[in-house]
C-alpha positions, 0 to 999 in steps of 0.5 A: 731877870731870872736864872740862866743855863751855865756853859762849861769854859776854861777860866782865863786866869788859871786854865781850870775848868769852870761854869759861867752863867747868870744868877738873879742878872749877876754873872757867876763862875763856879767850880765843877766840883760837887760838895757834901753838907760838911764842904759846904760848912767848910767853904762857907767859913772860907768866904766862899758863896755855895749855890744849888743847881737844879738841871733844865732842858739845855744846863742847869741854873744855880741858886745861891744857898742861904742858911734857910735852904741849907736847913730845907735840904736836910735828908735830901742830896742836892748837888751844891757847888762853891763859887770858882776860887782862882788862884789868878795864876796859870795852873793849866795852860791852854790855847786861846779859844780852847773849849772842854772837851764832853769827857771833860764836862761833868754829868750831874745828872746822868744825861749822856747816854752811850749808844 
């Protein structure tokens, strides 16, 4: 099964805002936040897995980083995120079926174009 377009939604636990999708077949959640080499080291040691995104027409997809591509993207800027660590208790709260608002959603990529 290959990778799949992540959907921004409200995590059910905390209330954080996340992105869900698929990866290699495996449901994944991530944290919105974008992360520099030296955040990725730190949450890596954390335990935390590190994916990088590439964008496609609807979203992006991730792809789980190894030691391997940590190695490739040396000189580049790849925009990596951390998998979705919840604290299992309501931060935010939020109304069943509440969804992100588009101010809410982060734009890696520069797609909303203001008229």
């Amino acid at each position: 099964m290959n990778n799949s377009n992540f959907k921004a939604i409200y995590c059910t636990a905390c209330g954080k805002l996340i992105w869900q999708g698929l990866t290699v077949g495996f449901q994944i959640r991530l944290d919105p936040a974008t992360l520099t080499i030296e955040e990725e080291i730190i949450k890596r040691i954390a335990g935390s897995r590190t994916f990088e995104l590439h964008k496609t027409a609807v979203s992006f997809e991730a792809d789980l980083r190894s030691l391997n591509a940590i190695q490739r993207s040396k000189g580049q800027n790849p925009t990596i995120v951390a998998s979705h660590s919840c604290a299992r208790k309501k931060e935010i709260f939020r109304t069943k079926g509440q969804e992100p608002g588009h101010d809410e959603i982060p734009d890696y990529w520069n797609r909303s174009k203001t008229p």
